[in-house]
N, C-alpha and C positions, 0 to 999 in steps of 0.2 A: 469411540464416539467423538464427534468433531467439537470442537470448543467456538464459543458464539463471545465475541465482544459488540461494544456501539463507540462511534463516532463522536466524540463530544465536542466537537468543534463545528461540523457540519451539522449536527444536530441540538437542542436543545439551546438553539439561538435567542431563545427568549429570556435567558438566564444569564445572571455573571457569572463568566467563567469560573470561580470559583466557587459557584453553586450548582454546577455542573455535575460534580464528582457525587453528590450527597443524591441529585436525580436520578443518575444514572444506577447505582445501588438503589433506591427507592423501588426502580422498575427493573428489576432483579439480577442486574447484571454484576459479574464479577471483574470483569476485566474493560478495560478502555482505549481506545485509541488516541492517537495525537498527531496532526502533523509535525509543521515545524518543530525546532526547540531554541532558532534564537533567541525568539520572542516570549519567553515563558522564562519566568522567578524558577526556575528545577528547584533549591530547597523548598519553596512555598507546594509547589505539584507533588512532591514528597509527601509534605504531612497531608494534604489533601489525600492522597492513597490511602495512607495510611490510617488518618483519623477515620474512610469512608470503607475502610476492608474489601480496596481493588487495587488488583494489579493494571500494570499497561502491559499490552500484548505488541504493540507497534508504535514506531511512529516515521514519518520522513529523516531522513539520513542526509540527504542533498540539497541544496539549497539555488545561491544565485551561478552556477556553475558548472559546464555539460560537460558531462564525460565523455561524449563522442566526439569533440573539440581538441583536436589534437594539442595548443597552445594551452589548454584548461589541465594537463596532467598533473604539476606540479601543485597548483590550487584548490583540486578537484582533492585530490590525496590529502593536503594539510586540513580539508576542510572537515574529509571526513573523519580522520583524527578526532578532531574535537567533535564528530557527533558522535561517536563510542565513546566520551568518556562523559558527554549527558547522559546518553543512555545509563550507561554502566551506574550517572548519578541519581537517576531514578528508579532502575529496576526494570529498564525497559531490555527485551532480549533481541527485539528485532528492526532490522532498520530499513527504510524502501529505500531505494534505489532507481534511478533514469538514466534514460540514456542522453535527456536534455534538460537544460532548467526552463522553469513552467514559471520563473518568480517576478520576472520582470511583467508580463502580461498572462495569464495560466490558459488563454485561448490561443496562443501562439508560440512555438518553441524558441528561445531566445537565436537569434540568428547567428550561425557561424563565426567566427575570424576571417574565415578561407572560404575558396572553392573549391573544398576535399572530393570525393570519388567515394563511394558509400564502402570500398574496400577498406580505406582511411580510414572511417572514422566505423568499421569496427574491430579497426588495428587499434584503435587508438580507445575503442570501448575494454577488447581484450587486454591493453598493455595496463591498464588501471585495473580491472578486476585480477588481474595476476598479485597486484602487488597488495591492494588492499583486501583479498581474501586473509591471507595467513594473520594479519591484523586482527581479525573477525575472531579468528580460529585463537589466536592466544587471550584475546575476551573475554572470550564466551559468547559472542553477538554474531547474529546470523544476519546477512542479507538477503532482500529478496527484491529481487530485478523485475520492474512493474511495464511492462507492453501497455502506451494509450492507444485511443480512437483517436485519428487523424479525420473524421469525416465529420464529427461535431464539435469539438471540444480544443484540441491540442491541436491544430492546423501544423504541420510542419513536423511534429514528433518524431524521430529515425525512429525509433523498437517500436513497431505497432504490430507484434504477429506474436501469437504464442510457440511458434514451431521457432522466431528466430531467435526469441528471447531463451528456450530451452537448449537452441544448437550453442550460444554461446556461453551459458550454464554448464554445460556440460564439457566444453572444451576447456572450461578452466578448472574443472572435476574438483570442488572444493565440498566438504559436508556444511560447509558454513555460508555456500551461494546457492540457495535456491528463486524460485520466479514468484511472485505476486499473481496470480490469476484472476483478474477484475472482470468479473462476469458482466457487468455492465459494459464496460471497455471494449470487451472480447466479442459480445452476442452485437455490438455493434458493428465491428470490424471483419468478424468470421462467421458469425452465427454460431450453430451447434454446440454449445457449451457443455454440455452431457458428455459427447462422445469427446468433446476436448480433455476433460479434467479427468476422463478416464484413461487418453492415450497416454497423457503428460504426470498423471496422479501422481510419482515419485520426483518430481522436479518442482512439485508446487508446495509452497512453507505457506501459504497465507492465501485466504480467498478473501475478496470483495465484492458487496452485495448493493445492489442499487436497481431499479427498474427500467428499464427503456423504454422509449426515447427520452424521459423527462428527467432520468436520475434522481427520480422520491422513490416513497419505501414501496413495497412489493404490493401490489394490487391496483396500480396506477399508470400500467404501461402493460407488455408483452409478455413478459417472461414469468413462468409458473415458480418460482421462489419454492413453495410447497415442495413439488413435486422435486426441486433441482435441490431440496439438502434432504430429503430423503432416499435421491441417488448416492448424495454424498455418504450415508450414513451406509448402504449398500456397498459402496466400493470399499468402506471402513476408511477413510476420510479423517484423520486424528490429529490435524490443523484447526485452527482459526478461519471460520466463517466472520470473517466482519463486515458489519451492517454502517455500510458508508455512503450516505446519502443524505438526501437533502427534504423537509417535511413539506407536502403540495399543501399546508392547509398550517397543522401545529406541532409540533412535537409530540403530544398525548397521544393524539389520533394515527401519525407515523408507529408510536412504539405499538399503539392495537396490531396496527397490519405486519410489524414483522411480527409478531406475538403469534398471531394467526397463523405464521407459517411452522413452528414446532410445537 
């Protein structure tokens, strides 16, 4: 059976962050998400877990710095360092991963050093995940490598395919790198997300849920939510479905509609 968290950053906006954690249990969830972790007290988001009985299921890994950047390896590695040992200080097991940073402007990928050759810069994707998997593996922390949409969202992003984010998954053959599968992301860029998560279903740690074209919760845009995690539950699907998006109206009425979908 696949495991469901919520977004408490993108979601329940109407709240101080630290009253986030006590909503999100209220409306029955067990587990959470998080981007960043500069920006976050990690003892303070502890006892919040803890005082609120949830786990974190994810959170971002990478920050102001691309991995596909060849000049970024040295940076890119020491930064993610220190995002395994927030994670590890919170309890967090998994961490996202890009192929660019999203932080200077998150509609635009921060631009180059160079004018690399896309062969470069996924020499220079694979030379980082070479080094930074066995990291993962002596942790206990997984990553998972997230493909955006380039046609709304992330202008410029290099990983935007699920077939290229798996070929490079796979060529680093680590149990501790698998891909992000953002249905929102994907049904924008590829369509088909059905027949997607069933080609790639042993390469995918983590799915993300969102509606399109608008990125609120399910019943606000295209895509049948319903029907697409009761495929999930058919193909036995025993990841994290998280519900990462944005409320068209308020948070209450968002948590109805994913509600509606299990």
């Amino acid at each position: 059976m696949l495991k469901k968290d919520i977004h408490i950053e993108s979601l329940y906006t109407e709240l101080k962050f630290s009253d986030r954690f006590a909503a999100a249990k209220n409306d029955g969830f067990g587990f959470v998400e998080l981007w960043g972790w500069e920006d976050k007290d990690l003892p303070e988001v502890k006892k919040l877990l803890e005082k609120n009985d949830l786990k974190i299921s994810v959170m971002s890994g990478d920050g102001p710095y691309s991995m596909c950047d060849p000049v970024n390896k040295k940076v890119y590695i020491d930064y993610i360092k220190e995002a395994i040992k927030a994670a590890k200080a919170i309890g967090c097991p998994t961490l996202v991963i890009h192929s660019d940073s999203l932080e200077d402007n998150p509609q635009f990928a921060k631009p180059m050093s160079g004018d690399y050759s896309d062969l470069r810069r996924w020499c220079a994707m694979f030379d980082v995940l070479r080094i930074i998997t066995p990291l993962a593996e002596d942790e206990g922390i997984t990553f998972v490598l997230e493909a955006l949409n380039t046609v709304k969202d992330h202008c410029g992003n290099f990983l935007a395919s699920t077939a290229a984010s798996v070929d490079l998954v796979s060529a680093v053959s680590s149990p501790n790198l698998k891909i992000l599968y953002d249905a929102y992301h994907m049904y924008l860029n590829e369509g088909k997300i059905c027949e997607t998560v069933e080609k790639y279903l042993p390469y995918i740690g983590h799915i993300h849920i969102a509606d399109a074209p608008s990125r609120c919760e399910p019943g606000t845009g295209v895509i049948n939510y319903k029907n697409f995690l009761e495929y999930l539950e058919k193909l036995d699907y025993k990841e994290f479905a998280g519900f990462e998006l944005y409320a068209s109206n308020n948070t209450a009425k968002a948590i109805k509609a994913i509600k509606n979908c299990f």
